[in-house]
C-alpha positions as CSV (number, residue, x, y, z in Angstrom):
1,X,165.7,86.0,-2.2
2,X,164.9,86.3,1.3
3,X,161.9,83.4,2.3
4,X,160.4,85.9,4.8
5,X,159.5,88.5,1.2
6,X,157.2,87.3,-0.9
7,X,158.1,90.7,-3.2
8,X,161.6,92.1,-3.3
9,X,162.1,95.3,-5.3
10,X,165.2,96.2,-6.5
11,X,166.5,99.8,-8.0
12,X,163.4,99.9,-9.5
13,X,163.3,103.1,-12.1
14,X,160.3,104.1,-14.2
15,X,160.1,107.0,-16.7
16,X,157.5,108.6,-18.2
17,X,158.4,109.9,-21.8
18,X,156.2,113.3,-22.3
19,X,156.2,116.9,-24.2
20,X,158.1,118.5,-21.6
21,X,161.0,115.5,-21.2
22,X,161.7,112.5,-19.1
23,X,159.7,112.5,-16.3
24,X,161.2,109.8,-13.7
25,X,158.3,109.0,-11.5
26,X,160.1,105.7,-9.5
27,X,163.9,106.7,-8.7
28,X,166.1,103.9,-7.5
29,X,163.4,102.0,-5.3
30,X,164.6,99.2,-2.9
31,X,161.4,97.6,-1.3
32,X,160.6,94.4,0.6
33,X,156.9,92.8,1.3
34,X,156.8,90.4,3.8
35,X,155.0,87.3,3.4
36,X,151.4,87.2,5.4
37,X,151.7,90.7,6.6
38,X,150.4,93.9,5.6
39,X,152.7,96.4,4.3
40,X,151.2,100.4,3.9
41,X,153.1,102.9,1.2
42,X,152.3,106.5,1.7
43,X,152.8,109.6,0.0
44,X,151.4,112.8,-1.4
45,X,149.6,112.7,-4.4
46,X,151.9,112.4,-7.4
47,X,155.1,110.8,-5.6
48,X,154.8,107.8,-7.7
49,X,153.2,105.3,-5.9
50,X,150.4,104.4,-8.3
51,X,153.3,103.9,-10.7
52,X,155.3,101.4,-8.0
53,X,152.3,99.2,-7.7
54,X,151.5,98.8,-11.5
55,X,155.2,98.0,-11.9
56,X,154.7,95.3,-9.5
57,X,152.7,93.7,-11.7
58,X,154.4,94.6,-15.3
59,X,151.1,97.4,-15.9
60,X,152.6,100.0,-17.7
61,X,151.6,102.8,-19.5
62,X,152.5,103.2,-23.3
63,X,154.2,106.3,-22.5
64,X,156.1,104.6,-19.9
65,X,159.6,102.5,-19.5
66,X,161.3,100.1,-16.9
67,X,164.9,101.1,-17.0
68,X,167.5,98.4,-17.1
69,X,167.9,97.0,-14.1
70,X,165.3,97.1,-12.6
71,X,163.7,93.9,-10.6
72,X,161.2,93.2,-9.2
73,X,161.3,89.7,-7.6
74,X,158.2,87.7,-7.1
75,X,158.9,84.3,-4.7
76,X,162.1,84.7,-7.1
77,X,160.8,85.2,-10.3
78,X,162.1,88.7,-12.1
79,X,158.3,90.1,-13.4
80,X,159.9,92.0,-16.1
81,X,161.7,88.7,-17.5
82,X,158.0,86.6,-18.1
83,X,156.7,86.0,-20.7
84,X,153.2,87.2,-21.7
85,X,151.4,83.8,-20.9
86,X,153.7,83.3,-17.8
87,X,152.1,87.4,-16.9
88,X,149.0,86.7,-17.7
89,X,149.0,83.2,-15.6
90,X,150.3,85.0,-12.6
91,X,147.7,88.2,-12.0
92,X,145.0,87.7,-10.4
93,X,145.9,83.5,-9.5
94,X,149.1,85.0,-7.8
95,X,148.8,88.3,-7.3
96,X,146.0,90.2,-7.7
97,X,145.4,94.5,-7.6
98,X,142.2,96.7,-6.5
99,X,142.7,99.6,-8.5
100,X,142.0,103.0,-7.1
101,X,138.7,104.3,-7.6
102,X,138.2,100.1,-8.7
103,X,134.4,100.6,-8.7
104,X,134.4,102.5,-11.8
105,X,136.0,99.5,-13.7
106,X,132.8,97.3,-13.3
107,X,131.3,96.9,-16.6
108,X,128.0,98.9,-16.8
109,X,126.5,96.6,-19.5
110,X,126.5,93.0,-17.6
111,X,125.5,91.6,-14.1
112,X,127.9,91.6,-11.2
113,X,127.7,87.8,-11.9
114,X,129.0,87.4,-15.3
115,X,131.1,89.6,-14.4
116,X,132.9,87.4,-11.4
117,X,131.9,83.9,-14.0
118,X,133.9,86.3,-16.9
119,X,137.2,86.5,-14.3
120,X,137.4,82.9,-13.2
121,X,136.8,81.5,-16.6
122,X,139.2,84.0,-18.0
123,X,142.3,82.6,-16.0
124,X,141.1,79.1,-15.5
125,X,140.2,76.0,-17.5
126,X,137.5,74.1,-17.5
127,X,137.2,71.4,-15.2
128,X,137.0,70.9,-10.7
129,X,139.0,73.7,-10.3
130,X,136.5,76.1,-12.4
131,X,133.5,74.8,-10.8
132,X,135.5,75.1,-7.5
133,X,135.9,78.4,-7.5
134,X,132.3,79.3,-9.5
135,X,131.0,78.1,-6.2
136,X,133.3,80.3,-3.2
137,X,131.6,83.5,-5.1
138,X,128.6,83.6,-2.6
139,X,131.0,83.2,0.1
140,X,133.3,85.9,-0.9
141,X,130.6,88.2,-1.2
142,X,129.2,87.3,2.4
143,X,133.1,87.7,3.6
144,X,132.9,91.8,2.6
145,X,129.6,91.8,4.0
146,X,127.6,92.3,1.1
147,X,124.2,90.1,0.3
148,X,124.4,87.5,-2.8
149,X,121.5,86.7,-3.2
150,X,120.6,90.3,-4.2
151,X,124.2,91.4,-5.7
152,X,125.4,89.2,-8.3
153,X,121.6,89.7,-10.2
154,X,122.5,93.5,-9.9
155,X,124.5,95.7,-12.7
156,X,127.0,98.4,-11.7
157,X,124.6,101.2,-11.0
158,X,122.0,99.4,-9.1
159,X,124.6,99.5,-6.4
160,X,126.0,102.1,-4.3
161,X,129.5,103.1,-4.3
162,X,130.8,101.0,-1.2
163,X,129.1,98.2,-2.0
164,X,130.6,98.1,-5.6
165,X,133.8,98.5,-4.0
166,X,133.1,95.5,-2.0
167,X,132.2,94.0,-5.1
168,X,135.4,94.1,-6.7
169,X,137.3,93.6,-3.5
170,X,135.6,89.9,-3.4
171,X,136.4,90.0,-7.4
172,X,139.9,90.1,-6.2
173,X,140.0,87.2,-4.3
174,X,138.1,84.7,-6.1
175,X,141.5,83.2,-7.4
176,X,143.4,82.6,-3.9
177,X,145.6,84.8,-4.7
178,X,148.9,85.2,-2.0
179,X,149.2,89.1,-2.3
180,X,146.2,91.3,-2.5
181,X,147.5,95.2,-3.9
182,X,145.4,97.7,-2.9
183,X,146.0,101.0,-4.5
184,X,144.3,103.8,-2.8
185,X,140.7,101.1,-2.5
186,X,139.0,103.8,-0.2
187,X,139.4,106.7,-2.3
188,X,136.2,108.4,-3.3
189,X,134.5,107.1,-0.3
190,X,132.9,109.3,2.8
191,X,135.0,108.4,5.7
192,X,132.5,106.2,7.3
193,X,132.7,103.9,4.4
194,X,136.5,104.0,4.8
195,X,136.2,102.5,8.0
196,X,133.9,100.1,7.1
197,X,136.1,99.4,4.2
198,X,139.2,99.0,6.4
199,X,137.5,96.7,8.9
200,X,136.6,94.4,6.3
201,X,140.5,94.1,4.8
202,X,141.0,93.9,8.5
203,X,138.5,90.6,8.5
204,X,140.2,89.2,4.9
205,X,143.8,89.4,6.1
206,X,142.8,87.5,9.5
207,X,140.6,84.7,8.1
208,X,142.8,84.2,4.5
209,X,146.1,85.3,5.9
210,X,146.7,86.8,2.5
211,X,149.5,89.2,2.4
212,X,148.5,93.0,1.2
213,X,150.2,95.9,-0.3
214,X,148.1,98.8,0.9
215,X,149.0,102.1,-0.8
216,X,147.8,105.3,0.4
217,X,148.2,109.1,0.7
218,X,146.5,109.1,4.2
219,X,149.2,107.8,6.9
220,X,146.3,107.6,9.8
221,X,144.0,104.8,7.0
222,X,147.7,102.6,6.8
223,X,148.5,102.7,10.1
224,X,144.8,101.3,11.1
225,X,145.3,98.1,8.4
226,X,149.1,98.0,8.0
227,X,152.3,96.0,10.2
228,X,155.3,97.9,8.6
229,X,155.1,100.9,6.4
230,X,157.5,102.7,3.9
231,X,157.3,106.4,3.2
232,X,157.7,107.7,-0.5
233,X,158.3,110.8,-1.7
234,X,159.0,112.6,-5.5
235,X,159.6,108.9,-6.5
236,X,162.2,107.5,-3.9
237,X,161.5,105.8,-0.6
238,X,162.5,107.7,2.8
239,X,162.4,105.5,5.2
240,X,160.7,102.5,6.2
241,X,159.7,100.4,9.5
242,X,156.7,99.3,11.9
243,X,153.8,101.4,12.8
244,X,155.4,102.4,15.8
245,X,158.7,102.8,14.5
246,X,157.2,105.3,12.0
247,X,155.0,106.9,15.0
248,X,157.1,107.0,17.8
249,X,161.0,106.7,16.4
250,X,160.5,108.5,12.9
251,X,163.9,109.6,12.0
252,X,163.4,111.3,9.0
253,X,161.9,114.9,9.0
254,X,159.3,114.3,5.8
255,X,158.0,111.7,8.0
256,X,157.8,113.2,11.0
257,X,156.5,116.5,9.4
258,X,153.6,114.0,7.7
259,X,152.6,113.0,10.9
260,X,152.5,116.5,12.8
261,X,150.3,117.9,10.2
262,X,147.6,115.1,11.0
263,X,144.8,116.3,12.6
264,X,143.3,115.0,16.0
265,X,139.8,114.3,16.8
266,X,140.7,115.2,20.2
267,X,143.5,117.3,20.5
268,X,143.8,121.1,19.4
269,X,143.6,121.7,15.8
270,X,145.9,124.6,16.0
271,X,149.0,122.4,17.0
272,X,149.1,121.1,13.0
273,X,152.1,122.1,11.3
274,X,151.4,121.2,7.7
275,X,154.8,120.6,5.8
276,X,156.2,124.2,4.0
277,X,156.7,124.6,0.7
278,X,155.8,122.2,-2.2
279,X,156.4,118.8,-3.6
280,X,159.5,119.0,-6.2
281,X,158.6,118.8,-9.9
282,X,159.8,115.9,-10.8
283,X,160.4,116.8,-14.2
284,X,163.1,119.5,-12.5
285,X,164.3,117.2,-9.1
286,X,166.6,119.1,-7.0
287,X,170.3,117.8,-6.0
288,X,170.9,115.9,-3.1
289,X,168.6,114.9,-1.2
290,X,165.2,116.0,-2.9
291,X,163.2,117.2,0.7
292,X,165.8,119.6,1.1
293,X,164.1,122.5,0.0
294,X,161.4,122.0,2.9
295,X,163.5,120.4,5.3
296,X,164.3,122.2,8.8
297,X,167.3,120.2,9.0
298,X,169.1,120.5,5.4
299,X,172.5,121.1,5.1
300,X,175.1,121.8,2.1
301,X,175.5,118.2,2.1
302,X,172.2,117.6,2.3
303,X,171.9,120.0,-0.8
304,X,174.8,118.3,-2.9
305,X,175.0,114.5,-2.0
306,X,171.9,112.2,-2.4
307,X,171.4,110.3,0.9
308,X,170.9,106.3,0.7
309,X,168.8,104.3,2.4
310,X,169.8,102.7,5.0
311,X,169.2,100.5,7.9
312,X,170.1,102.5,11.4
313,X,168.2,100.0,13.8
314,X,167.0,96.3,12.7
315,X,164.4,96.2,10.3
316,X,163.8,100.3,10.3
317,X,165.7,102.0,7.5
318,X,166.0,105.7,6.4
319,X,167.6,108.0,3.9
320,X,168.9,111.2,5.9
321,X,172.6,112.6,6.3
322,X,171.0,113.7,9.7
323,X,169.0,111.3,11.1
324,X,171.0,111.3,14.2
325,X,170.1,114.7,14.6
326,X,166.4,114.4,14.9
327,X,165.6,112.7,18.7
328,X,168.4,115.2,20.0
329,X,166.7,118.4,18.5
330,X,163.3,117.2,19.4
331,X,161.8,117.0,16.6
332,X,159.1,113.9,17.4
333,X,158.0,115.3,20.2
């Protein structure tokens, strides 16, 4: 494993077993997170990325299988060879995961205290290390800028929904862990408590220098928080590289279409070209490379052969049979 990843994922497949048939949500995923930075995965809405992250951490749904093969390496460690205890020791010391829409997991019935008191004594024993980290809980609370004081004597609904998203942000952290998954955390929030929200992560990953996994559908959110980003789509990964490889040197044409149907504060609304067509069912996938359908650029070989992904300049790799094609044609501009 390389040193530099503190998560390697490797051909990672996931099925989902329902009425219709097998539904393959994660197809084949390679994936690297780099230790102390902050690594952004976008996509549309049902691509499989909420699936990816709970994977990451062995969560899976009773309708739902890890295919044979499939790895994903934590500093080494295969997650789907542990052991229940060695799983259970691991989240949340290790690696911990804001779930999307995480305020609404707060339990209604008890204070946000014995709620963070129920988490550390739920993963810890009793002794220095307990009472160590029973007393960082005012501080993590002042680090995402909410007041103690008058928080942990609250319940759920006393607070509003940013600041209960706060809540469970500093819930995340009050075990050290050394990745912090964030699965969609701003979702359901007005976009000024995005940015607040963002700013704060922003804050965390500077003073802790904790790494994140921020997953997203919105590639202007990631590319405020995140270092390097990886594009999914209909469960397979496109291409990946830094902010302004994916910004200024995209090379393939989902991602490039992604960011031309983003719309500008400033610029002229009517230069958006949203993406044709629709995502592919992924109950039905079509050969070869599955954006074919909507791509400007397929070809027969794009419609019979399944591109890899692969790595064209250092550190920035794609899956396209005609990557080379897209700075010559234009395309980014």
């Amino acid at each position: 494993m390389n040193e530099e990843n503190i998560i390697e994922v490797r051909n990672l497949i996931a099925d989902f077993e329902v009425k219709e048939g097998i539904l393959r949500s994660v197809d084949h995923v390679d994936l690297d997170i780099k230790k102390g930075k902050v690594t952004g995965l976008i996509g549309e809405s049902g691509c499989g990325k909420s699936t990816l992250v709970h994977a990451l951490l062995n969560l899976n749904a009773p309708n739902e299988y890890i295919r044979e093969g499939s790895q994903v390496n934590f500093k080494g460690r295969n997650i789907f060879s542990l052991s229940a205890e060695e799983l259970r020791r691991l989240r949340w010391r290790e690696a911990a995961l804001v779930f999307q829409a995480a305020q609404n997991s707060l339990n209604p019935t008890i204070t946000i205290k014995e709620q963070m008191l129920d988490t550390i004594e739920a993963h810890l024993d009793h002794g220095d290390a307990l009472s160590k980290k029973k007393g960082r809980i005012p501080k993590l609370l002042e680090m995402v800028r909410l007041e103690p004081e008058r928080v942990l004597k609250s319940f759920p609904h006393e607070l509003s929904g940013g600041m209960k998203q706060r809540t469970v942000i500093a819930m995340a952290l009050l075990l050290d862990p050394e990745i912090l998954i964030l699965d969609e955390p701003t979702t359901a929030l007005d976009m000024i408590t995005q940015s607040y929200i963002l700013d704060i992560f922003a804050d965390i990953h500077e003073k802790l220098g904790v790494t994140m996994f921020f997953v997203t559908h919105d590639l202007s959110l990631a590319a405020k928080l995140a270092e390097r980003l990886a594009i999914m789509y209909a469960g397979k990964i496109l291409e990946v590289g830094s902010v302004e490889e994916i910004f200024y040197k995209a090379y393939h044409p989902y991602t490039i279409g992604l960011i031309k149907s983003m719309p500008s504060i400033i610029g002229d609304l009517s230069q958006m070209k949203p993406i044709p067509g629709l995502p592919p069912n992924l109950l039905h996938k079509p050969s070869g490379c599955l954006f074919h359908p909507r791509c400007p650029e397929a070809t027969e070989e794009c419609k019979k052969v399944e591109p890899k992904l692969i790595e064209i300049e250092k550190g920035h790799l794609v899956a396209c049979h005609k990557y080379s094609n897209v700075k010559e044609k234009g395309m980014r501009s």
